[in-house]
N, C-alpha and C positions, 0 to 999 in steps of 0.2 A: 317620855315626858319632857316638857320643855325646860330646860335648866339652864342655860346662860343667856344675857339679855343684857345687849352693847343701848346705853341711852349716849345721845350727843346731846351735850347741855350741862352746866353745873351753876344753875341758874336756883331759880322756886321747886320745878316741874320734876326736874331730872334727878336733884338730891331727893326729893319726898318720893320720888317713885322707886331710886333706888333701895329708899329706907325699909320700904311697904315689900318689894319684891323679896331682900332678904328674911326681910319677918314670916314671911312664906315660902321659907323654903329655897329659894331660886337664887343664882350665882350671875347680880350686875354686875358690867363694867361702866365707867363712867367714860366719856373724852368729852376735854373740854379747850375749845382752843387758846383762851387764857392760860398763861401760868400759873395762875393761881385764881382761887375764889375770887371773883371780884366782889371790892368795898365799894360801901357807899353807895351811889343812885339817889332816887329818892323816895320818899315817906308812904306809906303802900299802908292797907286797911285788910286785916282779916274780919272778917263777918260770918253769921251766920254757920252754916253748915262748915266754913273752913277752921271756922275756932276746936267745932268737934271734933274736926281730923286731928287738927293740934292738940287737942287734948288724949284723944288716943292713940297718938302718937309719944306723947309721952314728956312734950316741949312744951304745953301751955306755960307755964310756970317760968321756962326759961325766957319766953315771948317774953310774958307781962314785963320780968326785971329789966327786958331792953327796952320798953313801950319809948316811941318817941316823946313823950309829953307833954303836948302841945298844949299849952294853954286857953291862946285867945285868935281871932279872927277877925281884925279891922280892916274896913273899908277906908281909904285915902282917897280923897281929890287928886286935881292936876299939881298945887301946891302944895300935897302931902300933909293937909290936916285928915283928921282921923272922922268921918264922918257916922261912922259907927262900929261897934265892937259886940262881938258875941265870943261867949264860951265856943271854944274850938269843937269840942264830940258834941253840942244841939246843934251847930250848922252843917256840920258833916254828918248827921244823921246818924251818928255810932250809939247801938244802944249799951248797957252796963255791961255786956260779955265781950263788945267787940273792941278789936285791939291795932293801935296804929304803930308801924314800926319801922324803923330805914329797912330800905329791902336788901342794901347789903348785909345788914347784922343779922336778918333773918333766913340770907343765902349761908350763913356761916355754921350759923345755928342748925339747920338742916346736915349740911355735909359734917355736922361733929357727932353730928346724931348717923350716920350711916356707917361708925365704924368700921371695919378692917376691909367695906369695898375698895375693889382696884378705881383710882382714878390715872389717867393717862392724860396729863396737864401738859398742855404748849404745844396740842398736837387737834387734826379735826379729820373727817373722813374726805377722801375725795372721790369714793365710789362701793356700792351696793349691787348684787349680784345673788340673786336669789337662785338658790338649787336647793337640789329633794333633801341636799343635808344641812340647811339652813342658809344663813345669808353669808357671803364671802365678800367682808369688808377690807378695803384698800385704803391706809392712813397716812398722812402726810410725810410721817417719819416713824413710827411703832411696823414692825412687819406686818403682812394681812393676817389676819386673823378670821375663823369662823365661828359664827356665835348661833343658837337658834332663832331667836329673834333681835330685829334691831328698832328701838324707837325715838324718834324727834323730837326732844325736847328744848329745842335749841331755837326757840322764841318767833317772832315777829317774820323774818329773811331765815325762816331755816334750812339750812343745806339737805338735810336728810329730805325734808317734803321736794325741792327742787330736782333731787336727785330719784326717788322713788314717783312724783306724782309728777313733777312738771314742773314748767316756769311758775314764776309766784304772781305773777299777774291774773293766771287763770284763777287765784284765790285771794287775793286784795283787794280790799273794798276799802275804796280810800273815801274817808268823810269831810276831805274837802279842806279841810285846816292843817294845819305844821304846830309841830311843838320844839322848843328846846330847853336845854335845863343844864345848869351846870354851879358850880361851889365857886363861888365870890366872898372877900374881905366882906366881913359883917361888917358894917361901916354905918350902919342905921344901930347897931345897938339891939338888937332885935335877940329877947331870951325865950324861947318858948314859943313862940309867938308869927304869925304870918303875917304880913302887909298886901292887900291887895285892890289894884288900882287897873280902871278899866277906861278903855276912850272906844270910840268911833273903829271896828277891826283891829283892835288890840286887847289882850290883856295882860297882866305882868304882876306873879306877884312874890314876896322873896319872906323869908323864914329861918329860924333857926331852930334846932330841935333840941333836946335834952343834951348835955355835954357834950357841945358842939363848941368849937372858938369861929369857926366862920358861919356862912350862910349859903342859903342855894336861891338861884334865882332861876325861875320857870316864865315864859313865851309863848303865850296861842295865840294861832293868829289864822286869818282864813290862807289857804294854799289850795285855789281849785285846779293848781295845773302840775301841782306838786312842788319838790324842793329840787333846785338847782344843785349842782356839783359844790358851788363855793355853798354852801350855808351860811360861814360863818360871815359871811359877807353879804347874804341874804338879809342874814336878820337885821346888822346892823341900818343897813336901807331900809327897813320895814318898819324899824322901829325908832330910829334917831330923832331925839324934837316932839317923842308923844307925852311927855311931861312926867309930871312928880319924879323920880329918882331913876327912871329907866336909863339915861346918857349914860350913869354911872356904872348902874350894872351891867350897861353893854359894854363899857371898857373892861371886864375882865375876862370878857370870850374868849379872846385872843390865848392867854396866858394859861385859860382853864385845861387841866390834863385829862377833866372828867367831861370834855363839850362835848353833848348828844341834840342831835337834831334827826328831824325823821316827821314822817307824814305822820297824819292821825289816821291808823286804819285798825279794819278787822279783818280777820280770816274768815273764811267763810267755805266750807266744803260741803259735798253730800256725802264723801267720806272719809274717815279717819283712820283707815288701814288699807292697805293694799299688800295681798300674801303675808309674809312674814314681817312685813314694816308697820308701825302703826306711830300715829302722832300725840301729844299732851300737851296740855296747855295752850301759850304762846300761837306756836307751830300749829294747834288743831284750831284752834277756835277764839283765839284774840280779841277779847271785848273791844278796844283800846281804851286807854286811859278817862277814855270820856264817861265808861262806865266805875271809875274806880273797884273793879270786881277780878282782873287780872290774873293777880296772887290769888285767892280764893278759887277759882276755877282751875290753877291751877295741882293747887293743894288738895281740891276734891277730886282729880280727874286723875289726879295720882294714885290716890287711894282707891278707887274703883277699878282702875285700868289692874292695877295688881292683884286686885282683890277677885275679880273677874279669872286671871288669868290663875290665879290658888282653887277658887271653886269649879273653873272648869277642868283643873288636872294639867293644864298646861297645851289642852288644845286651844291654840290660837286663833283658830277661827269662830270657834264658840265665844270664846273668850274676847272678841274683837267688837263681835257683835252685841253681845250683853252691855260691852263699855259704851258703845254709841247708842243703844236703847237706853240706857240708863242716865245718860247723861245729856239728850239731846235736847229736851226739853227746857234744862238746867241751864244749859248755854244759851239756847236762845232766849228769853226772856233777860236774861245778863245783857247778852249782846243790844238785844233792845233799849237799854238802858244806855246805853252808848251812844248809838244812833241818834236818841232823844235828847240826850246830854248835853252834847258839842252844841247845839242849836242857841243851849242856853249861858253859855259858858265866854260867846264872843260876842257883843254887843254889836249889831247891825247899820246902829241908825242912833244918832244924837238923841232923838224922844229915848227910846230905849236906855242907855246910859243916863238919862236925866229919871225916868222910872226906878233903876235898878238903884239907884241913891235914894230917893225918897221911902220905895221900899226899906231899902238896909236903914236909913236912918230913925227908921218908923218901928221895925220890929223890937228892940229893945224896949219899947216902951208900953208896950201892947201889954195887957192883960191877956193872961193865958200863952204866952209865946211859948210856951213850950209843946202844947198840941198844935198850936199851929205848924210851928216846927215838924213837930211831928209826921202831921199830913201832908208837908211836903217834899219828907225825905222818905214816905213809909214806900215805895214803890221799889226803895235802896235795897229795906228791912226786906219786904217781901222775895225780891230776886236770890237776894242772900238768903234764904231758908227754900226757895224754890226747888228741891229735891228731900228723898225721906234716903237717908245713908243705909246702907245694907250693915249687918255687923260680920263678919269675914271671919271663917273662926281662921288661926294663926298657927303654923307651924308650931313656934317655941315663942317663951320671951329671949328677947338677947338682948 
């Protein structure tokens, strides 16, 4: 039977699947090439079927007490009047169970929750070797080690998939935009609360979340040829002069310790295992951001992938196969939502931007806004409940 299982990653993907593996039985290892957990990011949505993981998991609880707590959701002009305001969970489309949270607090929350597994921190693989006794992993600084199975949970650019499947271009679907995001001087004052302000291939919009002294500011923009080497000198070209408060927050890129830029893409494979390797989340199946469903897929895909690998006794192939039947359908219809997303998320054309305010400044006022609302967030709801969860019986409690 299969009993140890090397994840790279200590991300969403990699702590929950470690958590799920130990609860059945099996002996993770984690590597992860940070030193430590990484903090902070930013504000990420559990929904639907990933609340239930959470909850039998046994963290719901500790979730809610972090919930970001976002309030409100205003729309700004170019001179940053507020041209409409909504309740932050009706525009984001979060029904009563679903939960917004920094995705560092809820990367932490996870790895506190997998107890006495090995983590092997400030270290990552730089090669996989599969034989009849499992996989023989070679580490940047840890001696090799042989584990029975090894799997990639190590996101978006993950080494394990480039290593086991191939370059990552054969699996990137890039949707044509760039993002960036990084923690800026709260300088607007902003408690709770997002600001966001859209022009002609721009959008930009900044937040603070529940016991925060700064703010984060986030960047979409179209990128159909991709992102250059400098970024940080991309965006500021991209976006210098688009008005209301952006000059500003592009001054603190420079100084940000947390600057992330990168395409808007998905993964996209026919499969998600090959022999002994297999992938989660991120690394398998990538909505991007434009689906806000990420963290969710990959908190279900954890809990199936383990669960899968418990009910089949630890043959891995059986076990590989069930994960991707079970979960194919899940993903694509997520992933769909990404694809659909991004379209609406950058403003194309002047008419459009002059639509997208009349709208926003119209729905507060509307009778019945909240099915309206509703109706145009319900395809969120639906993708989010888009699989029925198997119940796994569980070695022990630990």
């Amino acid at each position: 039977m299969t009993t140890t299982v090397l994840i790279s990653g200590a991300g969403i993907a990699g702590p929950a699947l470690a958590y799920w593996l130990r609860r059945h039985g099996f002996t993770p290892t984690v590597v992860e090439r940070a030193a430590a957990p990484r903090t902070g990011g930013y504000k990420i949505d559990l929904r639907g079927a990933a609340v239930e993981v959470a909850e039998r998991m046994g963290i719901l609880e500790t979730v809610r007490e972090n919930e970001a707590g976002m309030r409100t959701m205003s729309f700004v002009d170019a001179t940053g009047r507020r041209v409409a305001e909504l309740p932050s969970d009706l525009f984001m489309g979060r029904g009563a169970e679903d939960v917004e949270i920094m995705r560092g607090k809820l990367a932490q929350i996870l790895v506190d929750a997998t107890g006495d597994v090995e983590y092997l921190l400030g270290d990552a693989i730089t090669a996989l070797v599969e034989t009849d006794a499992g996989v023989e992993v070679t580490f940047e600084h840890a001696p090799a080690r042989t584990f029975d199975l090894a799997v990639g949970a190590d996101g978006l650019h993950s080494r394990v998939r480039a290593l086991a499947f191939g370059a990552e271009e054969q699996y990137l679907h890039d949707l044509g935009h760039g993002v960036a995001i990084y923690r800026v001087p709260n300088h607007l004052g902003l408690d709770r609360e997002e600001l966001l302000y859209s022009t002609v291939g721009r959008t930009v919009s900044a937040y603070s979340e529940a016991g925060s002294t700064d703010a984060a500011a986030m960047f979409l923009f179209p990128a159909p040829d991709g992102l250059p080497a400098d970024r940080r000198a991309f965006l500021t070209e991209t976006f210098t002069g688009a008005g209301w408060e952006t000059d500003r927050l592009l001054a603190g890129a420079d100084a940000a310790p947390d600057f992330y830029a990168d395409s808007v893409s998905q993964v996209r494979m026919e499969s998600w295992s090959r022999g002994r390797v297999a992938l989660v989340g991120d690394a398998a199946y990538c909505p991007s951001l434009a689906s806000g469903q990420g963290t969710s897929l990959a908190l279900v895909g954890a809990y199936v992938l383990a669960g899968e690998l418990a009910a089949a006794g630890g043959d891995h192939a059986a076990a590989f196969a069930a994960y991707e039947q079970r979960m194919r359908a899940f993903v694509e219809v997520n992933q769909k939502l990404g694809s659909d997303g991004i379209k609406r998320m950058v403003p194309t054309s002047k008419l459009q931007v002059r639509l997208g305010m009349v709208v926003m400044r119209l729905l507060p006022k509307l009778p019945g806004r909240e099915r309206l609302v509703e109706k145009m967030t319900g395809p969120i709801h639906d993708a989010a409940t888009a699989i029925d969860l198997p119940v796994y019986s569980v070695a022990g409690c630990l």
